[in-house]
C-alpha positions as CSV (number, residue, x, y, z in Angstrom):
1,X,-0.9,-30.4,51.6
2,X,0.1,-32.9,48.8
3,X,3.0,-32.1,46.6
4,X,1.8,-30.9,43.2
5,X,2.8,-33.2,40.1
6,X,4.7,-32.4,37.2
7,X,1.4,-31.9,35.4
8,X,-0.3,-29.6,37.7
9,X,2.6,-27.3,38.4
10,X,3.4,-26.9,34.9
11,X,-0.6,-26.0,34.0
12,X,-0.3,-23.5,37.0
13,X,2.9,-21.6,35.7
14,X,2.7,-21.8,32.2
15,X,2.6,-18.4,31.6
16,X,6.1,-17.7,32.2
17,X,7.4,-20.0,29.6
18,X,7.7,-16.8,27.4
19,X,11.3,-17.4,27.0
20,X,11.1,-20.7,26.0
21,X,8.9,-19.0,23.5
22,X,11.2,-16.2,22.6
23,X,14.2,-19.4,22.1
24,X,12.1,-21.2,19.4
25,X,8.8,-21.8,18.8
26,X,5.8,-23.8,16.4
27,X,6.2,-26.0,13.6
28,X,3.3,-26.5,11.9
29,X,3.6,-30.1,12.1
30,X,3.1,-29.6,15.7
31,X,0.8,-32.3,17.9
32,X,-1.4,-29.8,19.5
33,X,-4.2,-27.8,18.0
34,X,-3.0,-24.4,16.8
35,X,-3.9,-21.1,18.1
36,X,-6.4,-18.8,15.8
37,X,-4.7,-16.4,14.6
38,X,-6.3,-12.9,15.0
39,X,-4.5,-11.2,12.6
40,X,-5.4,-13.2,9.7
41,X,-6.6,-10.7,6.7
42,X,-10.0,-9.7,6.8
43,X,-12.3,-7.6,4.6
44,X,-12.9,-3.8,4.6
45,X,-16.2,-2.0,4.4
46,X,-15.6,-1.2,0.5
47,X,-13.4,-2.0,-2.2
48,X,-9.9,-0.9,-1.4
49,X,-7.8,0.7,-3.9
50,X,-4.6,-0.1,-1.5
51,X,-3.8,-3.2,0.1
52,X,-0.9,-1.9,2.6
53,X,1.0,1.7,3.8
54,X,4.5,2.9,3.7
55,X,4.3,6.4,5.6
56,X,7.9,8.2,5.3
57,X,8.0,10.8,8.5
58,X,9.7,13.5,8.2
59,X,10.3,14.1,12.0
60,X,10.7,17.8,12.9
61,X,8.3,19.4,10.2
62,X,10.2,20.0,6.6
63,X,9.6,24.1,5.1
64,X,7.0,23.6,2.8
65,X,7.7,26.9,1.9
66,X,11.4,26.3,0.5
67,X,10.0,22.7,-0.8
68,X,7.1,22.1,-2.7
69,X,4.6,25.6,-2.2
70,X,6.2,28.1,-4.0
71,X,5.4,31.4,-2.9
72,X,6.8,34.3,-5.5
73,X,5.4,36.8,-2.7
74,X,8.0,35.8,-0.3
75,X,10.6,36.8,-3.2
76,X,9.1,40.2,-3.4
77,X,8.3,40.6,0.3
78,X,12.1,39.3,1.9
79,X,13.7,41.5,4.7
80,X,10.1,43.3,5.2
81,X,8.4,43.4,8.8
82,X,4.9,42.4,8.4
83,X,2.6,41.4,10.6
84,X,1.3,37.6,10.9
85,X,-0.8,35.2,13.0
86,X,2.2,33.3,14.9
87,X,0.4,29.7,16.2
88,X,3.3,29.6,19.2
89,X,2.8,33.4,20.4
90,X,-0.8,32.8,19.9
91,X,-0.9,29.7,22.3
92,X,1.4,30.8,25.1
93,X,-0.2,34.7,24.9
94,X,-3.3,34.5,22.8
95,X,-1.9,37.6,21.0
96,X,-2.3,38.0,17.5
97,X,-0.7,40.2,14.8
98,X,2.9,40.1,15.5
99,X,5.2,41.7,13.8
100,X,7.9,38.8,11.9
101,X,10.4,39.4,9.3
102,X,9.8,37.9,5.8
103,X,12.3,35.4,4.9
104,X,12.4,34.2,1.3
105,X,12.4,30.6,0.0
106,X,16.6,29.3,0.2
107,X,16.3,26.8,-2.5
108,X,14.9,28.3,-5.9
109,X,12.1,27.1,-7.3
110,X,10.8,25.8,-10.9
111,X,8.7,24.2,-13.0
112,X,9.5,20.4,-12.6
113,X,7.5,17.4,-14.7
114,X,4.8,17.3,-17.9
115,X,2.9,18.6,-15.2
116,X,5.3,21.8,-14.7
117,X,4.4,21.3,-11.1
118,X,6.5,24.2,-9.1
119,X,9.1,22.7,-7.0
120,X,12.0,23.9,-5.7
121,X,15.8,22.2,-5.9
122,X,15.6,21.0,-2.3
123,X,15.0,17.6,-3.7
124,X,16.2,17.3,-7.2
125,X,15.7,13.3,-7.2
126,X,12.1,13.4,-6.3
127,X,11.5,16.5,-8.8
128,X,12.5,13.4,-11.5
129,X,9.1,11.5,-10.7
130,X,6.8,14.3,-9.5
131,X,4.1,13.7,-11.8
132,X,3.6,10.8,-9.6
133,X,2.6,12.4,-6.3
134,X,-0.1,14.0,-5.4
135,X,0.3,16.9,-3.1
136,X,-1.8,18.6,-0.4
137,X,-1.0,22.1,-0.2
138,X,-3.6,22.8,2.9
139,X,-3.1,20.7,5.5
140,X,-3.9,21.8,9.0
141,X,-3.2,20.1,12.5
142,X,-3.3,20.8,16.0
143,X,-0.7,21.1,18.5
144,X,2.3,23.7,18.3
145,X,4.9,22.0,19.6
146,X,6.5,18.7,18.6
147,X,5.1,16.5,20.8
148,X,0.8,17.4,20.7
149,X,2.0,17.6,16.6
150,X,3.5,14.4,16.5
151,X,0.8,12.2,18.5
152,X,-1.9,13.6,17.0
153,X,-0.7,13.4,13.3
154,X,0.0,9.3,14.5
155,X,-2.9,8.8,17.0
156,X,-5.6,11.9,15.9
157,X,-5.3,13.1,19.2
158,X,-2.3,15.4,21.1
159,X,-2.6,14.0,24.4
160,X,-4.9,11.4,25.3
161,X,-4.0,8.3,24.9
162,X,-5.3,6.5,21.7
163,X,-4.7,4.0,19.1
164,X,-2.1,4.8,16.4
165,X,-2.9,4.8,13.1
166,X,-1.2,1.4,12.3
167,X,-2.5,-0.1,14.9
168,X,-6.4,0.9,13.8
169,X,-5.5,0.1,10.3
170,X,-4.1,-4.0,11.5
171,X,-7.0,-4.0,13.7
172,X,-9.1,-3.2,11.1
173,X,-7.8,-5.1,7.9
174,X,-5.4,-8.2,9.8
175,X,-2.0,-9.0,7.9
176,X,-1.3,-10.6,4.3
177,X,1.7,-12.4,6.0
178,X,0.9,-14.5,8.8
179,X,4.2,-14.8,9.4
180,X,5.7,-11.5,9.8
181,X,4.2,-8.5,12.0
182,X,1.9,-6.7,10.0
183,X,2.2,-3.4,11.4
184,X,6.4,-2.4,11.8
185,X,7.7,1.4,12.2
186,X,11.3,1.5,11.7
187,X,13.7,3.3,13.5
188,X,11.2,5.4,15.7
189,X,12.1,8.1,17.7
190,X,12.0,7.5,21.6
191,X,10.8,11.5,22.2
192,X,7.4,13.2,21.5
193,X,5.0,10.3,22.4
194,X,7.6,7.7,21.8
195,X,6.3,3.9,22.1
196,X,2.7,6.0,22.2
197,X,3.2,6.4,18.3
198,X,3.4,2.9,17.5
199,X,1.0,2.0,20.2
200,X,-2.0,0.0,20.2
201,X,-3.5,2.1,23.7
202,X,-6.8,0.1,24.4
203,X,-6.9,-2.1,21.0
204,X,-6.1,-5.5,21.8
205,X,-2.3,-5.8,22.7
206,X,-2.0,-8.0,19.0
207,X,-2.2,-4.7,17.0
208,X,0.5,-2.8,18.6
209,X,3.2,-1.8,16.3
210,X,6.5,-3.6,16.1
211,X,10.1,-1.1,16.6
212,X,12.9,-1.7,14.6
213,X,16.1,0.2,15.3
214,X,15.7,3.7,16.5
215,X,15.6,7.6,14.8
216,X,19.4,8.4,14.1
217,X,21.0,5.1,14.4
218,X,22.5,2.8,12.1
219,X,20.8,1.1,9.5
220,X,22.2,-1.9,10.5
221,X,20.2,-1.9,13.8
222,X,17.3,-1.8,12.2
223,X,16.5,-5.7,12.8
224,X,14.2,-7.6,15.4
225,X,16.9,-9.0,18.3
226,X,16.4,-13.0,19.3
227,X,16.0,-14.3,15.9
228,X,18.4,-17.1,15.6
229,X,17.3,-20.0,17.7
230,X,19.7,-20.6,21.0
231,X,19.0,-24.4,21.0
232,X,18.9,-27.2,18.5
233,X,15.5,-27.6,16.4
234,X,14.3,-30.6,18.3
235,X,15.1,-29.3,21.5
236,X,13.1,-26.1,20.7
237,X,10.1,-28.3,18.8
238,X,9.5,-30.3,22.3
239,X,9.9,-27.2,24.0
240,X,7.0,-25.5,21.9
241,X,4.7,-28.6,21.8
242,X,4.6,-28.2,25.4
243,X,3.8,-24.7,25.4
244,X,1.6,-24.5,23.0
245,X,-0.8,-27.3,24.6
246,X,-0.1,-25.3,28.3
247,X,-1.7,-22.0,26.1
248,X,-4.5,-24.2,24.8
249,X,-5.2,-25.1,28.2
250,X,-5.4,-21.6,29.6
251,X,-7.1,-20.3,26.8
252,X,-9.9,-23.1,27.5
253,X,-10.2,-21.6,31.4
254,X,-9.8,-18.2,30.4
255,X,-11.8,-18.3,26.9
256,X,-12.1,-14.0,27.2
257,X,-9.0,-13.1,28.1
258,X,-7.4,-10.9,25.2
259,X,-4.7,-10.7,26.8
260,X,-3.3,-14.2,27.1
261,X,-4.8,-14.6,23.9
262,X,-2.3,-11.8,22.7
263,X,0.2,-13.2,24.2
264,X,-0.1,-17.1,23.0
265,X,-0.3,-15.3,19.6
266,X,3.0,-13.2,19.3
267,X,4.5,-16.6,20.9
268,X,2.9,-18.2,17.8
269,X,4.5,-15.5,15.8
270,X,8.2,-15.8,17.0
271,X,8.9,-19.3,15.8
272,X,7.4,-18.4,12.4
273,X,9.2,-15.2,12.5
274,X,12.1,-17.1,13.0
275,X,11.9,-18.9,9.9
276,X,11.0,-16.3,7.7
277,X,12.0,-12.6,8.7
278,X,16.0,-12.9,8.5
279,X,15.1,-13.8,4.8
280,X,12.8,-10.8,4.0
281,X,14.9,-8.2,6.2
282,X,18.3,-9.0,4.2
283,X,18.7,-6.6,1.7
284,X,21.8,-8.2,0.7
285,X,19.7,-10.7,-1.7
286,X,18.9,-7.3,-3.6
287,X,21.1,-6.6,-7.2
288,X,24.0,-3.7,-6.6
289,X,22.0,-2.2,-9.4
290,X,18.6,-1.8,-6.9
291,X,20.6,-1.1,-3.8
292,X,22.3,2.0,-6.0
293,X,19.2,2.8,-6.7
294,X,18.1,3.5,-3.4
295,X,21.9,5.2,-2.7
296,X,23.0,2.6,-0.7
297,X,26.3,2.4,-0.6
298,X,27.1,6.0,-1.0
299,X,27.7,8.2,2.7
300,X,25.1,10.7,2.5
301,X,22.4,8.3,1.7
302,X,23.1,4.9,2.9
303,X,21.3,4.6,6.2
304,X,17.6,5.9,4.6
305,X,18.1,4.4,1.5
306,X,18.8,1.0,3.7
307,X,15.6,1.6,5.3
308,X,13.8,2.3,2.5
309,X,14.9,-0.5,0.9
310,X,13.8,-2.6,4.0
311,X,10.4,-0.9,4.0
312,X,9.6,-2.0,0.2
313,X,10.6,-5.6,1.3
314,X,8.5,-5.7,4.1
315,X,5.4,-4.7,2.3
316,X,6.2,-6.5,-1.0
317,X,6.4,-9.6,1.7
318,X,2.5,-8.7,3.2
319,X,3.1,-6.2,6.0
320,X,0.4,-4.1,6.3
321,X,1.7,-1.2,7.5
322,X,5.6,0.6,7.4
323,X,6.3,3.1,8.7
324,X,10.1,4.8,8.5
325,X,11.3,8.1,10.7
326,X,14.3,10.2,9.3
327,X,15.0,12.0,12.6
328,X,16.7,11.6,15.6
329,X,16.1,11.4,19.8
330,X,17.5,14.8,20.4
331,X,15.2,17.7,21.5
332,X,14.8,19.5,18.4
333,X,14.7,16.5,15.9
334,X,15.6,16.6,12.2
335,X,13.9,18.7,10.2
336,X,13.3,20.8,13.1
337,X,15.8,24.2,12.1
338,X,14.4,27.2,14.4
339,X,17.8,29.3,13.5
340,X,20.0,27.0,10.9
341,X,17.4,26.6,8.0
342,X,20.3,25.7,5.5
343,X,20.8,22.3,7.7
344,X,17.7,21.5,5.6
345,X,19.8,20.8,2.7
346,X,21.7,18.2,4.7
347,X,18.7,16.1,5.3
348,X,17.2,16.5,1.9
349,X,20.6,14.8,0.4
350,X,20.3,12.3,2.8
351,X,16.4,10.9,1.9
352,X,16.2,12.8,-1.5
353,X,17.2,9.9,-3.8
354,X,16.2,7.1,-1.3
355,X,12.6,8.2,-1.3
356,X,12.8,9.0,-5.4
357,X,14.0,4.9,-5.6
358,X,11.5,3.8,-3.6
359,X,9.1,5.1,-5.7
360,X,10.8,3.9,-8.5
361,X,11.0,0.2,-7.7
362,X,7.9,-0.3,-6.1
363,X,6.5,1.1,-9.5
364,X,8.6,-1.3,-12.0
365,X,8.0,-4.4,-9.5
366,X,4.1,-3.2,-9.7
367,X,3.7,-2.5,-6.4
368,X,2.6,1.4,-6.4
369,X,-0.3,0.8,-7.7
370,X,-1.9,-0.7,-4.5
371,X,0.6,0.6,-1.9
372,X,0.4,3.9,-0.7
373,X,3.4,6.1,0.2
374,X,2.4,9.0,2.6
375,X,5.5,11.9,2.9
376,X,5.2,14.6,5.5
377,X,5.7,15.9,8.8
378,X,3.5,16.8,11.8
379,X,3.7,20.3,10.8
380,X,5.2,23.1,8.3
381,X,7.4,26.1,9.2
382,X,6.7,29.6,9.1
383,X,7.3,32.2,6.2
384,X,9.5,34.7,8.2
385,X,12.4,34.1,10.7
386,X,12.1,33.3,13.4
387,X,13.3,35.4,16.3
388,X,14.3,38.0,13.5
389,X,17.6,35.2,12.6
390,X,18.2,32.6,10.3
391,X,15.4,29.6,10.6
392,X,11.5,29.2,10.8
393,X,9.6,28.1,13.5
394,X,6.8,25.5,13.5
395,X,3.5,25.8,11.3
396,X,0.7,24.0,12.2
397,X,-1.6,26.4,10.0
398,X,-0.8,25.8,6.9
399,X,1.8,22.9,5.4
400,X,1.9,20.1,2.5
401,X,2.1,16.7,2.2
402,X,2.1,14.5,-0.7
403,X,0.8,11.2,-1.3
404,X,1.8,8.4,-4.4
405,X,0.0,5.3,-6.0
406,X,-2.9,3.4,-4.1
407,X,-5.4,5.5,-6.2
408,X,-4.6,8.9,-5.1
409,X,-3.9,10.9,-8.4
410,X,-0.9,11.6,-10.3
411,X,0.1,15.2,-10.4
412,X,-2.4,16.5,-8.8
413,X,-1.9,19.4,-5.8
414,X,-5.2,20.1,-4.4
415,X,-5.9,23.1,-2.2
416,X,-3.6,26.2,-1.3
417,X,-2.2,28.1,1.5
418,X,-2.5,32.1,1.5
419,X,0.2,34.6,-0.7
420,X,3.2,33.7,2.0
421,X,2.7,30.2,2.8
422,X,1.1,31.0,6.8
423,X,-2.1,29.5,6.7
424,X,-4.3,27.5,4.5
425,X,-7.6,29.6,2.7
426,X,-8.3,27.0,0.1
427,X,-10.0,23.4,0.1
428,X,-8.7,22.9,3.4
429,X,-7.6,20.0,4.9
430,X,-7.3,18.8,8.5
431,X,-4.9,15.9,9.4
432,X,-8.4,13.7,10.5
433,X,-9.3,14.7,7.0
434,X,-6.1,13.0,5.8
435,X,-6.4,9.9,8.1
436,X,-10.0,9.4,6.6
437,X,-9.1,9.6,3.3
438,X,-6.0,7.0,3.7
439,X,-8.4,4.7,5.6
440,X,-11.1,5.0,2.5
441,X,-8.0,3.9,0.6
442,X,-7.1,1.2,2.3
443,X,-11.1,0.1,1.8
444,X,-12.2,1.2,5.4
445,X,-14.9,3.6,6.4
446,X,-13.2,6.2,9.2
447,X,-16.6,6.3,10.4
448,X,-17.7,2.7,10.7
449,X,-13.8,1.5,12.0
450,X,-14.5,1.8,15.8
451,X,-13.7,0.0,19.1
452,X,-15.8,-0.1,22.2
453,X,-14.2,1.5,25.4
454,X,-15.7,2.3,28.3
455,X,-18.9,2.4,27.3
456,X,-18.2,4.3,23.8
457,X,-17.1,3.5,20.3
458,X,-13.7,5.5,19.9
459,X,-12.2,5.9,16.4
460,X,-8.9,7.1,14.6
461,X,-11.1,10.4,13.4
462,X,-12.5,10.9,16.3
463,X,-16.0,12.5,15.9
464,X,-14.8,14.6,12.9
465,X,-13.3,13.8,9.5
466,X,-14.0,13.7,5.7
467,X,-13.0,11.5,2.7
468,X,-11.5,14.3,0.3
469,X,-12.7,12.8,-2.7
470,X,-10.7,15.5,-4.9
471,X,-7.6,13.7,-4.7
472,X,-8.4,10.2,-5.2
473,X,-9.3,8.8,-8.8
């Protein structure tokens, strides 16, 4: 057997040069023909109202009931044992009617806004700018616990494996910044579907999300690791001219393989990334004036108000899709406060005024008006105690979320929960409901945004879903 040239071996292993990659990659000066990139923008099925997303998750579930849905029959009805339709004793016994003792709201309530929208003191820096959300008072979802919730309020399903939402929204409208991911969740949570949550499943491997830092760490490790380049810039250009016409090569043989075509992609990415991210991710460049603002700076609400603040950069700079988690990796996550429901109050100080200057600066920079900020959790909590103590359990029945600029309409809430906050009776609306109407947004047709799987077209919505046209203007 003759000894392979230099050539030949290097065709035949080219696809472990990914750290080579990783170190440095394309100039567009570069010698070889470049690789197409897939995630270049493309149109939707309609007119959009929003060009890109920035979903705040509220991991754990936040009380709609001591936040935004005021209920004066909880008031009237405290200490009493009543009988209610628990979602957790009716999945693990299928028995309804159990008796639960009413537990009044523990933040009080007002009129807040022009639009003397009731909302209680639980977030007194949001209250400032409430006539520009638009609330949903009826949401519904499925799954009791944490994990079904939390999948299928990011993937529209509680345990199969699918999509995530980001990753059908790239796939289905590319990036305005070729240079930058254009789908990025910051600081996600490792628990309740994890990776799963930021996951592209069967989509092409391009459209999967990119992590930054992780629920209840630092801000400062919010940040995408091998940045800087470990060798000097002609070193690393020779190294990617070769790599690049080795991808070209293999691409040529292999002219259907998504995968290698995902791959030579994201190696595409890193160089470009390389030049341009560390610019956008430094919120240093921002005046003190905007990073008070956003109460950086200030204990309670550094860390969110840091990743808020990275969130607006990132979509002012094209990405797509942001998401950012305030929660943790422990078993009962954040917001999740099954007998301490006054730890509630610690969270909202910590992403009450963050979230309020979000909304203000992407307003005075121009931005709200096509970016749409989603708030909310994978569930609500209940109206009584649970276990007779001092916290609520989960709600999947009946919860609110609001939603802000990208066409939805100012002080609006839209539909309504029954006299004590259990369930929703009124226009209701089911979390496919809410993915449809964010995609119509975004100018795509939940319907008509499918991918072929074995042998059927899957979607985000599933086979259900419906645009509710009540809160969009």
């Amino acid at each position: 057997m003759l000894p392979l040239s230099r050539r030949d071996w290097l065709a035949q292993t080219s696809c472990g040069f990914g750290a080579l990659a990783l170190a440095g990659l394309a100039a567009e000066e570069s010698r070889a023909a470049p690789i197409v990139n897939p995630l270049a923008a493309k149109p939707g099925h309609h007119k959009a109202r929003a060009k890109r997303i920035i979903f705040l998750f509220m991991q754990g579930g936040v009380s709609h009931v001591d936040s935004y849905d005021y209920k004066p029959t909880l008031e009237k009805e405290d200490g009493k044992q009543l009988k209610f339709d628990d979602a957790r004793i009716i999945a693990n016994t299928g028995m309804r009617g159990s008796t639960q003792r009413v537990m009044k709201p523990l933040w009080k309530f007002a009129q807040q806004g022009k639009s003397g929208k009731w909302a209680s003191n639980l977030f007194p820096e949001v209250n400032k700018i409430i006539d520009e959300l638009c609330f949903i008072h009826s949401m519904r979802t499925e799954g009791v616990a944490h994990g079904p919730a939390t999948l299928f309020l990011h993937c529209g399903s509680t345990n199969f494996i699918r999509p995530s939402m980001g990753s059908w929204v790239l796939y289905g409208l590319g990036s305005e910044n070729a240079n930058l991911p254009g789908f990025i969740s910051i600081a996600p949570s490792n628990g309740n579907g994890g990776a799963r949550n930021y996951g592209n499943a069967f989509l092409p491997a391009i459209y999967q999300g990119t992590p930054i830092g992780r629920a209840g760490g630092p801000a400062s490790d919010a940040t995408i690791r091998n940045l800087a380049p470990q060798l000097p810039p002609n070193v690393t250009q020779e190294h990617f001219d070769l790599l690049r016409e080795l991808n070209a090569e293999q691409l040529k043989q292999n002219p259907d393989d998504a995968e290698l075509e995902a791959v030579a992609a994201s190696y595409e990415l890193a160089w470009r990334m390389q030049k341009n991210a560390p610019d956008v991710m430094d919120i240093a460049k921002e005046t003190t004036e905007t990073q008070k603002l956003y109460g950086i700076g200030t204990k309670e609400t550094d860390n969110f108000g840091k990743q808020c603040l990275m969130a607006r950069r990132l979509s002012e700079a094209g990405v797509r899709f942001v998401q950012v988690t305030y929660g943790d990796n422990s078993a009962n996550p954040a917001w999740d406060q099954h007998s301490n429901l006054p730890k509630h109050g610690d969270h909202a100080r910590a992403v009450d005024k963050p979230i309020a200057g979000l909304l203000t600066d992407l307003k005075r920079r121009g931005l709200l008006e096509d970016t749409i900020v989603w708030w909310g959790g994978e569930f609500g909590r209940t109206p009584y105690a649970e276990k007779n103590g001092t916290g609520r359990d989960h709600n999947p029945g009946g919860f609110t979320v609001w939603l802000a600029g990208g066409g939805f309409k100012p002080a609006c809430s839209f539909g309504a929960t029954d006299e004590f906050g259990a369930a929703a009776v009124t226009d209701k609306v089911h979390m496919h409901d809410l993915h449809a109407t964010i995609l119509h947004q975004l100018g795509l047709n939940h319907e008509k945004l499918t991918f072929q799987y074995t042998g059927r077209p899957f979607r985000l919505t599933d086979v259900h879903g419906r645009v509710v046209k009540e809160v969009v203007s």
